[in-house]
Rosetta silent file (secondary structure, phi, psi, omega in degrees, C-alpha in Angstrom):
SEQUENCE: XXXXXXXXXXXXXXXXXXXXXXXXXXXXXXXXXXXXXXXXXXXXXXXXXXXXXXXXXXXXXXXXXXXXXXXXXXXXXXXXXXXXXXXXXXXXXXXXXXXXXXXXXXXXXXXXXXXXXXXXXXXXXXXXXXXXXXXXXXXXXXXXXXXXXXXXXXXXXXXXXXXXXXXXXXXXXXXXXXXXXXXXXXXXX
SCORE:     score description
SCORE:     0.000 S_00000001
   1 L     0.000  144.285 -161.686  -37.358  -11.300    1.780 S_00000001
   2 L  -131.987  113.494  178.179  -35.189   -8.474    0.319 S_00000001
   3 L   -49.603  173.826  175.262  -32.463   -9.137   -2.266 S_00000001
   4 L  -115.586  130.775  170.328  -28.852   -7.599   -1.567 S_00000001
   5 L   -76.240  155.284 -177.469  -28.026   -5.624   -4.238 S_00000001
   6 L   -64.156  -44.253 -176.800  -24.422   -7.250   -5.850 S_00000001
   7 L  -106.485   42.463 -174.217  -22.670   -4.135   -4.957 S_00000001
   8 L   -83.060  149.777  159.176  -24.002   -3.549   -1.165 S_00000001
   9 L   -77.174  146.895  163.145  -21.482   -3.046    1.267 S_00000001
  10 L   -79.100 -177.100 -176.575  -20.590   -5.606    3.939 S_00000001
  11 H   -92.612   -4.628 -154.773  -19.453   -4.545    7.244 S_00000001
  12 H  -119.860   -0.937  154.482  -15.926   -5.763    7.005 S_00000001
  13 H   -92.569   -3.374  166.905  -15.638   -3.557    3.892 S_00000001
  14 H   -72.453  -16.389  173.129  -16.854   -0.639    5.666 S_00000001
  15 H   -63.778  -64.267  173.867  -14.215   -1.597    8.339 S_00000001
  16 H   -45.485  -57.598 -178.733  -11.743   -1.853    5.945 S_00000001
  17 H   -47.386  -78.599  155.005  -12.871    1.721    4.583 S_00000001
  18 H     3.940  -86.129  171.108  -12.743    3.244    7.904 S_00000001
  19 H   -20.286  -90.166 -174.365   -8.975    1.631    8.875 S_00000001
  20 H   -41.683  -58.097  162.339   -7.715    3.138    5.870 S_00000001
  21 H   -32.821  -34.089 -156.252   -9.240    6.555    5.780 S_00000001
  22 H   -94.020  -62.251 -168.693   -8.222    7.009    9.627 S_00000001
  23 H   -50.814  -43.003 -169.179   -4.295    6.084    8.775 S_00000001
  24 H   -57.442  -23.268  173.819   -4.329    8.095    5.918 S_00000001
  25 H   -73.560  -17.083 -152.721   -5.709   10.848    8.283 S_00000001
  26 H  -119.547  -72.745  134.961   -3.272   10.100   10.914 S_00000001
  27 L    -9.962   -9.329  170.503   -0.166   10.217    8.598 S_00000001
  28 L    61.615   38.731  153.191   -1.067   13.167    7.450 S_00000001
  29 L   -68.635  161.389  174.054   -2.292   12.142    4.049 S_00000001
  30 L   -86.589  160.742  172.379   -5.574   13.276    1.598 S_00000001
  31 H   -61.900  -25.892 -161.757   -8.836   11.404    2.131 S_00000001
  32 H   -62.591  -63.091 -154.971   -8.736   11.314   -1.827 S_00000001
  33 H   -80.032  -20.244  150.767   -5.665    9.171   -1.828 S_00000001
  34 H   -37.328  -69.344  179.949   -7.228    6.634    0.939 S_00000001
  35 H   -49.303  -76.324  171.905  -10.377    6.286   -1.146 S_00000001
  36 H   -35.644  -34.081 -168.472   -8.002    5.138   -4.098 S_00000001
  37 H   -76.277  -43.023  175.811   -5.986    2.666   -1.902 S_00000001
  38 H   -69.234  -40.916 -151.694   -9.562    1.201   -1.000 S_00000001
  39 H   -84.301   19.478 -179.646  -11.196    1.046   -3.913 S_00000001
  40 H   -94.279  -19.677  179.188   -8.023   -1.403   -5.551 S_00000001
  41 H   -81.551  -17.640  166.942   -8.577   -3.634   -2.216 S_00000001
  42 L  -135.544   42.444  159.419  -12.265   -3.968   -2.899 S_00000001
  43 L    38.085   48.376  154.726  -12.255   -3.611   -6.757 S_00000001
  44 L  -127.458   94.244 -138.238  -14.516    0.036   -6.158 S_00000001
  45 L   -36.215  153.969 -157.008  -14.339    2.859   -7.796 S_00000001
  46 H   -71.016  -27.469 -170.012  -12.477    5.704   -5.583 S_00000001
  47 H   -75.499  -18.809  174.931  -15.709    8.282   -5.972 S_00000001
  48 H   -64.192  -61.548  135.935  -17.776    5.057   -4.861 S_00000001
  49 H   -29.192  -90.799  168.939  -15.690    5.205   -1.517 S_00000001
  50 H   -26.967  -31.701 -171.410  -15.763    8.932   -1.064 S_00000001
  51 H  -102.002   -2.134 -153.781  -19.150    9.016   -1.395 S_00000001
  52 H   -95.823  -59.376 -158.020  -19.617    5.535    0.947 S_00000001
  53 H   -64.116  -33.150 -174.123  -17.253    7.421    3.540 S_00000001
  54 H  -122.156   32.988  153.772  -18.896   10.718    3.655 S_00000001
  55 H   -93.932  -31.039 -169.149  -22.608    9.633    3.427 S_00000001
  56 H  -162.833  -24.467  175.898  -22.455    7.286    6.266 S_00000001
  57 H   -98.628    8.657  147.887  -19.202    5.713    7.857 S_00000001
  58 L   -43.566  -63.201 -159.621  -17.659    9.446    8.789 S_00000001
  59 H   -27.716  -63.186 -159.022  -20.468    9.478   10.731 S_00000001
  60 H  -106.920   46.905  138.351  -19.901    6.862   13.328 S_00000001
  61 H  -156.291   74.320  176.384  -16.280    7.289   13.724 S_00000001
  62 L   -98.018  -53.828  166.171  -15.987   11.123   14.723 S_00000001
  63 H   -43.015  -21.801  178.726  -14.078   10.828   18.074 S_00000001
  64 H   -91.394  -11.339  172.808  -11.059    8.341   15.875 S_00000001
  65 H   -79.176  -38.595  170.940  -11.142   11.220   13.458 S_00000001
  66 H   -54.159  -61.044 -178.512  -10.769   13.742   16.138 S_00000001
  67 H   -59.993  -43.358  160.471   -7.771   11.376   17.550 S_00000001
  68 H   -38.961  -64.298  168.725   -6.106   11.000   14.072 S_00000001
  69 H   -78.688   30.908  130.307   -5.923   14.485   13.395 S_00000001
  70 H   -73.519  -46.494  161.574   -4.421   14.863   16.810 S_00000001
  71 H   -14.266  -72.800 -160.347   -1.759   11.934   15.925 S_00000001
  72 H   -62.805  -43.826  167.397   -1.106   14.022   13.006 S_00000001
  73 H   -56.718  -64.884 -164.649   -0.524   17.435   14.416 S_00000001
  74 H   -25.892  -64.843  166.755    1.949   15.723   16.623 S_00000001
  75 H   -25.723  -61.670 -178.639    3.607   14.053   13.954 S_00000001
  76 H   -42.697  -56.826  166.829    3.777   17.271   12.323 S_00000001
  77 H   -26.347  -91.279  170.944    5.257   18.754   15.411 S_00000001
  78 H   -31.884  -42.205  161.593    7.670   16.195   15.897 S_00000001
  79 H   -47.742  -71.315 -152.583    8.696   16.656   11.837 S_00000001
  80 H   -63.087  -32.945 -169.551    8.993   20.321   12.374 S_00000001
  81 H   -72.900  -58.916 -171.718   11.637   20.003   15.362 S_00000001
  82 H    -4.064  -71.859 -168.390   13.580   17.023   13.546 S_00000001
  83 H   -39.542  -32.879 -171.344   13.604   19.580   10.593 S_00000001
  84 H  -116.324   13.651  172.346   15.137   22.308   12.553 S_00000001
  85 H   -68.955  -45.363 -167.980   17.589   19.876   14.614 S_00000001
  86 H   -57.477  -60.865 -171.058   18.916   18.883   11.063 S_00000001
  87 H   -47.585  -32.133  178.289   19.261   22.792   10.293 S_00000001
  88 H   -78.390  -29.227  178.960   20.926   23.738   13.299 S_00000001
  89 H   -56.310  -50.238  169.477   23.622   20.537   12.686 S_00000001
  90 H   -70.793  -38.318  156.623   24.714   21.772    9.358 S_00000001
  91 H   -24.336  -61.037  169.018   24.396   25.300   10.879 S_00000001
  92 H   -57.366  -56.688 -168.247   27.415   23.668   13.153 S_00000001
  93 H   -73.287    0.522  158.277   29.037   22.259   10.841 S_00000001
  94 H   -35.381  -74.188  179.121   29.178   25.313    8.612 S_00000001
  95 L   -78.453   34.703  149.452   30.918   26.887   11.682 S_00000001
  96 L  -114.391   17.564  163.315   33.374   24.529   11.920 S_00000001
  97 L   -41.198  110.974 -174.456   34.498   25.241    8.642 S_00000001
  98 L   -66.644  139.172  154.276   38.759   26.064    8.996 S_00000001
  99 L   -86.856  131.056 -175.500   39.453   30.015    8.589 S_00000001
 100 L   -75.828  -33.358 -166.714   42.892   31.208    7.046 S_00000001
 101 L  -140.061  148.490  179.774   42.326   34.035    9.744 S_00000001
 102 L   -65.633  -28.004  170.219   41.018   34.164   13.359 S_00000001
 103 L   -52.806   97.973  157.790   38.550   36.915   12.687 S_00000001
 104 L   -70.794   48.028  156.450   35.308   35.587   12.104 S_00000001
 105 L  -147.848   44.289 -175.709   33.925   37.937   10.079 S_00000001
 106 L   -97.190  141.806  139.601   36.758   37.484    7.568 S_00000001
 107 L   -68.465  152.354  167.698   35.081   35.244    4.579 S_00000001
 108 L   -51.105  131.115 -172.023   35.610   31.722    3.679 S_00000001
 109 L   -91.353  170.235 -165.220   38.073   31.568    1.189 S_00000001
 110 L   -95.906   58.682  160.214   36.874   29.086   -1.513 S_00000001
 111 L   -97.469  -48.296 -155.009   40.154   26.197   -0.662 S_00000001
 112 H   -70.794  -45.898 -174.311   37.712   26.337    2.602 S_00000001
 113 H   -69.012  -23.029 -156.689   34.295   26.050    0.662 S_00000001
 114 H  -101.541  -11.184  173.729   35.422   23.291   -1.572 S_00000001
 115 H   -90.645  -58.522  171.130   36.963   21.008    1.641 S_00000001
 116 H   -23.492  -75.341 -166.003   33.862   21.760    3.165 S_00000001
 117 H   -80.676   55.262  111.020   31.800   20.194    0.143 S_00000001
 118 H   -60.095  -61.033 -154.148   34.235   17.382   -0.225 S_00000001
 119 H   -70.270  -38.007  147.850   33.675   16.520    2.899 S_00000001
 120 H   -35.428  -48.028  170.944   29.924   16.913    2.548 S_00000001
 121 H   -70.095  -47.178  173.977   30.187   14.837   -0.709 S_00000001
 122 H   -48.081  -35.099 -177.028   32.203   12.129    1.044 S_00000001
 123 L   -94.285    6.305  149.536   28.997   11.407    3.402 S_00000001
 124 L   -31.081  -73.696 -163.889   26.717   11.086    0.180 S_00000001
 125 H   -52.854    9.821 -156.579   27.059    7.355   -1.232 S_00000001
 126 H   -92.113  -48.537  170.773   25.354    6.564    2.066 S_00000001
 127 H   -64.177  -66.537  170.821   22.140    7.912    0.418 S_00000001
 128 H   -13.518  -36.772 -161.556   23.180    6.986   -2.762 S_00000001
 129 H  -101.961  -18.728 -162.327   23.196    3.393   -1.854 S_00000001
 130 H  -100.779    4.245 -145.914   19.591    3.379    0.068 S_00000001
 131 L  -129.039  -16.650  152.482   18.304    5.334   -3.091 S_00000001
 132 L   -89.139   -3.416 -176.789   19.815    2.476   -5.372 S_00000001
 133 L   -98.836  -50.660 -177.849   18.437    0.381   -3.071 S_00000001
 134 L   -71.855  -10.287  175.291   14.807    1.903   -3.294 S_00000001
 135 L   -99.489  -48.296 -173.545   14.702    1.563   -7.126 S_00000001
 136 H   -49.398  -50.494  156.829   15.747   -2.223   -7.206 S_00000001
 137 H   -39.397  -18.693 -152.302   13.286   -2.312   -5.065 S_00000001
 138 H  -126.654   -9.137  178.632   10.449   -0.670   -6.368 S_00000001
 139 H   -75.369  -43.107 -174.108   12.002   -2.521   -9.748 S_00000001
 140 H   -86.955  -50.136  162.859   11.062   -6.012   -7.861 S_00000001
 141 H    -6.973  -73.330  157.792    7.849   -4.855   -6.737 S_00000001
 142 H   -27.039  -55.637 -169.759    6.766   -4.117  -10.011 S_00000001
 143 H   -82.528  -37.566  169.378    7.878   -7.533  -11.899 S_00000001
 144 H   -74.240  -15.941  162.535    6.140   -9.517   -8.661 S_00000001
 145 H   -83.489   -4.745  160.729    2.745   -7.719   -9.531 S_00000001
 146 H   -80.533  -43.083  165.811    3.362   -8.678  -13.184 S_00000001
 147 H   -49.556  -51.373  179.958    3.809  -12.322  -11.888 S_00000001
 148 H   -58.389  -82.227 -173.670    1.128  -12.166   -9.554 S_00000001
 149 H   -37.686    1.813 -174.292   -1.361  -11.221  -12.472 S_00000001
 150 H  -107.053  -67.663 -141.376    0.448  -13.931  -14.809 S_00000001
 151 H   -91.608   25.454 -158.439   -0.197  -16.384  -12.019 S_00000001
 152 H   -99.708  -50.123  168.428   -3.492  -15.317  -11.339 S_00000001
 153 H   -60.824  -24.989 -159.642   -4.655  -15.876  -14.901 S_00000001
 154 H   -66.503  -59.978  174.618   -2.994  -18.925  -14.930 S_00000001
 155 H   -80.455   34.960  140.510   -5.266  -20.259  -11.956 S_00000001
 156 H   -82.954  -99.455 -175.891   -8.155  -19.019  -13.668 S_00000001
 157 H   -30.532  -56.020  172.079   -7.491  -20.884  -16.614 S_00000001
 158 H   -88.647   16.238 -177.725   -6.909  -24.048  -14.617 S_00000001
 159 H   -99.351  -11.831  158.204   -9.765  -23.828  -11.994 S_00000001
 160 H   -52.847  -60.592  164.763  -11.963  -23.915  -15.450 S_00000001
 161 H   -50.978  -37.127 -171.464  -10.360  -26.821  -16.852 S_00000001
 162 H   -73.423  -52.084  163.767  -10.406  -28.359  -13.480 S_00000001
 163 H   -49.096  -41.630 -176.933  -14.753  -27.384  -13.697 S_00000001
 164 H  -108.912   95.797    6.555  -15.140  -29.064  -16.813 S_00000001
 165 H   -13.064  -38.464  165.831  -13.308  -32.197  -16.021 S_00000001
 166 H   -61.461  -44.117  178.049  -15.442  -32.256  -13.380 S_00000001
 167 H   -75.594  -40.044  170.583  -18.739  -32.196  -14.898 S_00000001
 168 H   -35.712  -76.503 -165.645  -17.222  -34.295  -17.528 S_00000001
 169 H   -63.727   -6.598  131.718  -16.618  -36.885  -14.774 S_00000001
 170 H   -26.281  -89.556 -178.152  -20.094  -36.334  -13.384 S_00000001
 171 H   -33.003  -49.264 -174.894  -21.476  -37.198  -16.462 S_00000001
 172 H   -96.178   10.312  128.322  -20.053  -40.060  -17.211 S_00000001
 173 H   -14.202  -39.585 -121.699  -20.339  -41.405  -13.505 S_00000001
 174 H  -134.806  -50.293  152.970  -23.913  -40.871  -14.183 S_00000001
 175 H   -42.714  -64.429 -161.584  -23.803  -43.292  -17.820 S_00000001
 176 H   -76.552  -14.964  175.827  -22.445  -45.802  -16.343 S_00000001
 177 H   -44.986  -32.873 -152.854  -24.824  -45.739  -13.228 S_00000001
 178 H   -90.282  -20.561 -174.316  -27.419  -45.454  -15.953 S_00000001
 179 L  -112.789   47.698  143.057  -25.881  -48.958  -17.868 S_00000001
 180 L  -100.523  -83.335 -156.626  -24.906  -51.015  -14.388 S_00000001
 181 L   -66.290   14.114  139.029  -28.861  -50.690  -13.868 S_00000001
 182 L   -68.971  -11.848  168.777  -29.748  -51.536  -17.052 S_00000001
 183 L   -84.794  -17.745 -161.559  -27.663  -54.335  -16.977 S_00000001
 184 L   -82.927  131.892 -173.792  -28.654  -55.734  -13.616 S_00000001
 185 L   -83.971  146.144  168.640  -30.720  -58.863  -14.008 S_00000001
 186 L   -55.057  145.761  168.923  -33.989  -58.940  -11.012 S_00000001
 187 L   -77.944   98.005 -167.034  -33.063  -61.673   -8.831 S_00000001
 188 L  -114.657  142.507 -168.064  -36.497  -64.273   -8.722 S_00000001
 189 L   -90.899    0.000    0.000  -36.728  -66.817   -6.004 S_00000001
């Protein structure tokens, strides 16, 4: 019979390794930053991963890697028009800027540039608010992984006590077992 080394992989963390690699692939992420995300989910170093992924579970999932990076070009795709949808709106709204004179090829006087960026400024606190919103957030995030690790030690500390209470009460379970039959007289007919 042939020990398991302590740090062989299992299958469900090469699964996990896999999963992750392929979103991060699909999302248009590095493999690099995948490998990090696994090795805090199975407590393994990231080059430990990297070297896991592209010795032997690459291997056997080259058609979802083919399909990922199509996912991604799409994405991209799909990014690039967004990107030039935005550009053509302010592009409009540029040209609806009011002119002092009907010639359009007069310049914008700057009364016209600065009611422009008022008006520009006016749609702002909208971000403002999800971007004050994204720090409190990322503020509570923080303080629950300082809690989690507070309550982690904590139940550490009492699944110990909770072991040696146990054995204590083993033990003496096991005295008095040892004085009831020393106590017990034989029964003679």
């Amino acid at each position: 019979m042939t020990n398991l080394r302590q740090d062989a992989w299992t299958k469900e963390e090469d699964a996990i390794l896999a999963e992750v690699t392929l979103r991060h692939i699909r999302e248009g992420s590095t493999q690099l930053v995948a490998f990090e995300e696994v090795g805090e989910k199975l407590t393994r170093t990231p080059a430990a991963c990297g070297f896991r992924w592209n010795s032997l579970i690459r291997k056997q999932y080259d058609k979802a890697i083919t399909e990922a990076k199509k996912v991604r070009k799409e994405r991209n795709k799909r990014k690039v028009k967004q990107f030039a949808s935005t550009i053509e709106n302010h592009n409009e709204v540029l040209h609806e800027i009011p002119s002092n004179s009907a010639k359009s090829d007069t310049p914008l006087s700057l009364n016209d540039i600065i009611l422009f960026l008022q008006q520009l400024q006016a749609e702002k606190p909208v971000s403002k608010n999800l971007e004050a919103e994204n720090k409190a957030l990322l503020l509570k995030l923080q303080n629950l992984k300082k809690e989690n690790g507070t309550l982690k030690s904590k139940l550490s500390k009492v699944n110990k006590e909770y072991e040696t209470v146990y054995r204590d009460y083993k033990d003496v379970l096991q005295i008095m077992d040892r004085a009831r039959k020393l106590v017990e007289v034989p029964v003679r007919n």
